[in-house]
N, C-alpha and C positions, 0 to 999 in steps of 0.2 A: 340165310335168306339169299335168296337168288339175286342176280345184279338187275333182272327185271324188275322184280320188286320193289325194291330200292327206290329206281326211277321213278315207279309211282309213284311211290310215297310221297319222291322229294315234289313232283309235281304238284300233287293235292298238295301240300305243305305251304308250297309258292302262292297257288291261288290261293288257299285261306288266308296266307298272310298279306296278299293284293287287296281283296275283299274286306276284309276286317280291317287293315290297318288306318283309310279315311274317319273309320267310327271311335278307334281307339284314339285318334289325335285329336279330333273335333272333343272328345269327353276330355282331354289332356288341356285342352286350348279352354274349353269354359270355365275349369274349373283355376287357370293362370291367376297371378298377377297382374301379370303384362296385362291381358282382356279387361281385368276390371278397370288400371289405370286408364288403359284409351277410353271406355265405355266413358268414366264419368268425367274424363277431359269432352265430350263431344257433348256431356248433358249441360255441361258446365256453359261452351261457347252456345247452346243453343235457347243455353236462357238468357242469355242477352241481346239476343237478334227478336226483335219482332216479326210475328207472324205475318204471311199476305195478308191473312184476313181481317189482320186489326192494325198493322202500320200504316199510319195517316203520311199519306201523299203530299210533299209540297205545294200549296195553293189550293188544295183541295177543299171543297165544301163538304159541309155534312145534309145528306138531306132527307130530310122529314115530310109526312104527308102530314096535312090538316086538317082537318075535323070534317071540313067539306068534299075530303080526296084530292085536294089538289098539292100538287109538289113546293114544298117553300125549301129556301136554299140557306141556310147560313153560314156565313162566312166564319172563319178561323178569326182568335184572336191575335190580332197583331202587338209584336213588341212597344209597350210602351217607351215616348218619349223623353229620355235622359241627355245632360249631358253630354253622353258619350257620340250619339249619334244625331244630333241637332246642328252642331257647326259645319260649316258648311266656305269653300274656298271665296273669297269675292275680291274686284279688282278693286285700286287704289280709290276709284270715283266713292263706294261705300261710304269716303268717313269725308264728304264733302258735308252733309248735315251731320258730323260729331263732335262733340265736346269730350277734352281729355283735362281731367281735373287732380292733381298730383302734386309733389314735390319734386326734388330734384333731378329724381329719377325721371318723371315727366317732363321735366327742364330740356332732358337729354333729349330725349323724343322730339321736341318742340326743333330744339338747335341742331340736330345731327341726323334724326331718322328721316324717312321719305314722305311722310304725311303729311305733306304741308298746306295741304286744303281742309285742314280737320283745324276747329279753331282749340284754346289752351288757356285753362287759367290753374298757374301753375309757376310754383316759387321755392326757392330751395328754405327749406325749414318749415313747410307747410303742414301744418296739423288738425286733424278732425277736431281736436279740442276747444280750438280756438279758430273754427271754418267761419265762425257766425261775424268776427271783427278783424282778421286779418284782411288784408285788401291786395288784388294786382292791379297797375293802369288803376288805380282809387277808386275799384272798383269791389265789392264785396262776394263771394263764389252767388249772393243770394241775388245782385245787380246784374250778374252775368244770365245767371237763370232766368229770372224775368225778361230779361232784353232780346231773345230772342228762342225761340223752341226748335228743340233739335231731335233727331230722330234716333240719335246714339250716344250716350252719356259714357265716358271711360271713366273710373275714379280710381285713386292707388296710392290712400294715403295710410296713415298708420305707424310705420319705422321710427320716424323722430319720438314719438312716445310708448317706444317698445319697452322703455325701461318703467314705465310704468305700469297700474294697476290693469292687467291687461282686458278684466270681464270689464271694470269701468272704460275702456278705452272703448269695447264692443260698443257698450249702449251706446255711446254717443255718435259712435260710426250708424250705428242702427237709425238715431233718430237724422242723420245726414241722409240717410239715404230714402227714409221717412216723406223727406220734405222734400228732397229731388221729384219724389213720384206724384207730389199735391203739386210743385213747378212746372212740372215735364210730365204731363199724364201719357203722352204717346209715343215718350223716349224708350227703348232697349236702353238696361242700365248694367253697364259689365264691371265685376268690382275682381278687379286686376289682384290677386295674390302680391302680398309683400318681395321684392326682389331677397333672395340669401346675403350675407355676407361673407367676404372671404373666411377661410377657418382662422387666419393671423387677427382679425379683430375681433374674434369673439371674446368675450369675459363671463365671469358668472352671471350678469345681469342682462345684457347684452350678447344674447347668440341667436343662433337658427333655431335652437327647442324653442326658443320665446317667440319668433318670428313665424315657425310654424303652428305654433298653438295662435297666435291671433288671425294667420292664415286660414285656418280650419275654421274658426269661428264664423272668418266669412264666407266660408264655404257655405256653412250650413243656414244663412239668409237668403242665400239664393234659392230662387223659388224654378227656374228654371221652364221660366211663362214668360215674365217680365224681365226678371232679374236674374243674372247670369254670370257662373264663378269661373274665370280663367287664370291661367296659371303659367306662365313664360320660363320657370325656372329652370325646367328638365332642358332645356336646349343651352341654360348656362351653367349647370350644376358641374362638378365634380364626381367621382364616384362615395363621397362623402357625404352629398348632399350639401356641398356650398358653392358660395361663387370661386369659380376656376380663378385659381392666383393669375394664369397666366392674359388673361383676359381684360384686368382689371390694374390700375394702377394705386389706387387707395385702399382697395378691399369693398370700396361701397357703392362704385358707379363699375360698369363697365364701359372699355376705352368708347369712345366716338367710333369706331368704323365698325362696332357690334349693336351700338339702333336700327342700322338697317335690316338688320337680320330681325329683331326686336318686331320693328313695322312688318316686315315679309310674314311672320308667324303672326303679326294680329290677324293679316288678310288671310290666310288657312283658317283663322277660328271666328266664325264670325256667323251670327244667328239674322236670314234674312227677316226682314221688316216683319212680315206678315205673320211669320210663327209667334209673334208677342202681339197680341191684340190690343186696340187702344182700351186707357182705362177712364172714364170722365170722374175728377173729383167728385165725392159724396157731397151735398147741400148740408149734409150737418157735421163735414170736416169744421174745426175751433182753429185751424189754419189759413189766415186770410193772406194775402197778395206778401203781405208786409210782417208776416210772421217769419220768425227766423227762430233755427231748434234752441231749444230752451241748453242752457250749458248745464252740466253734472258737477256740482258740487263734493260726492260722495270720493272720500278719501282713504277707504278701508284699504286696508294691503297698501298702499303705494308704495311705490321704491320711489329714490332719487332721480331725477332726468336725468340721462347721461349726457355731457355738454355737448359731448364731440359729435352725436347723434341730432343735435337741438338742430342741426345746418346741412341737413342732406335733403 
């Protein structure tokens, strides 16, 4: 073969192989691996993205014609009202018409935190048990209620009789706060979570699982209209969940110079007046002026008081 020849050959050779070989790779590339992994990675992210034509617009209304042709608009449902997004910062003046009703814990409050236009009835060993004949100033919590109406009710009792039956310690908290709202129909009534104790004085009978199981319970009374569950611990907790040793010099108060922080975090949670509507006693409430909660007799489960508890 001639070296002319040759040349052509190798010519045509080149262009067939120019020509053809986009066809040969595209059939190489469909038929890959690689291709199908990208393919169903992009069907993958494309099913989680919403389309223009049906992703709903922040604030956007839906709208609909009526019957008559004319355009009606309705609005998107909004987040209902929790907890979570109901409090609200407010300055000291807030707890000028409040009542702080507690034990010693609320002692502290009274004697060390910043709130000192918020009035207190409030005694170290104070128990929902016996709310109905205990007295401060010889006054009964039922002589303080009627004497004057207040717009904000704090209560935070419960701890002294942790070691007891703690569903029976509920109901009677229950009917306390029962009667609070026949006293105080137009009060916000915030029931203050139990403070922890250090982890050095827990015991079997006496700890934070006890403390938070009767915490919970009052959680789940709050109605979050009226009645409202706040919770102060996580700003003195530990990574344990108790009160920080270093904080605290008994394990069951914290020192004086940590109420103010205490008062600072009521005013960060605080539900204005008006998101709780007044409530007028019912005419066929069986609760007159001079009725005070019937006391719980029922003894089932109890454990022993623990004494050391009987005075905080």
């Amino acid at each position: 073969m001639s070296k002319l020849k040759q040349c052509i050959y190798t010519v045509i050779l080149l262009i067939t192989c120019f020509v053809a070989s986009p066809f040969i790779y595209k059939q190489i590339w469909n038929n890959s691996e690689i291709k199908k992994q990208k393919t169903a990675a992009k069907e993958s992210i494309a099913a989680t993205q919403p389309s223009e034509a049906t992703a709903p617009q922040q604030g956007a209304t839906d709208v609909q014609p009526t019957s008559e042709g004319e355009i009606a608009t309705t609005e998107q449902t909004t987040e209902p009202i929790t907890s979570q997004n109901i409090f609200v910062n407010s300055g000291m003046e807030y707890f000028d018409d409040a009542l702080f009703i507690g034990d010693s814990r609320t002692v502290g409050i009274k004697l060390y935190g910043t709130l000192k236009n918020a009035d207190y009835f409030c005694d170290k060993g104070l128990m929902v048990s016996r709310i109905d004949e205990s007295t401060v100033d010889d006054m009964t919590a039922w002589d303080k209620l009627r004497k004057k109406q207040y717009a904000k009710i704090y209560v935070m009792l419960g701890v002294n009789e942790i070691g007891n039956d703690i569903e029976g310690t509920t109901a009677k908290y229950r009917r306390f706060i029962d009667g609070i709202k026949e006293a105080q129909p137009n009060a916000i009534i915030y029931l203050q979570a139990n403070l922890h104790v250090a982890s050095y004085k827990e015991d079997s009978v006496i700890n934070n699982d006890r403390i938070n199981t009767l915490n919970g319970n009052l959680q789940e009374m709050a109605d979050n209209s009226r009645v409202y569950y706040i919770d102060v611990n996580p700003i003195f907790d530990d990574e344990n969940g108790a009160l920080q040793a270093d904080i605290t010099s008994d394990g069951l108060h914290v020192l004086a110079m940590y109420y103010s922080d205490w008062c600072d975090w009521l005013c960060q949670n605080t539900v204005a007046v008006s998101a709780a509507p007044a409530t007028t006693p019912s005419e066929s409430s069986s609760q007159s002026e001079n009725t005070t909660v019937a006391t719980d007799t029922t003894t089932s489960n109890k454990k022993p008081q623990n004494e050391e508890f009987s005075n905080i």
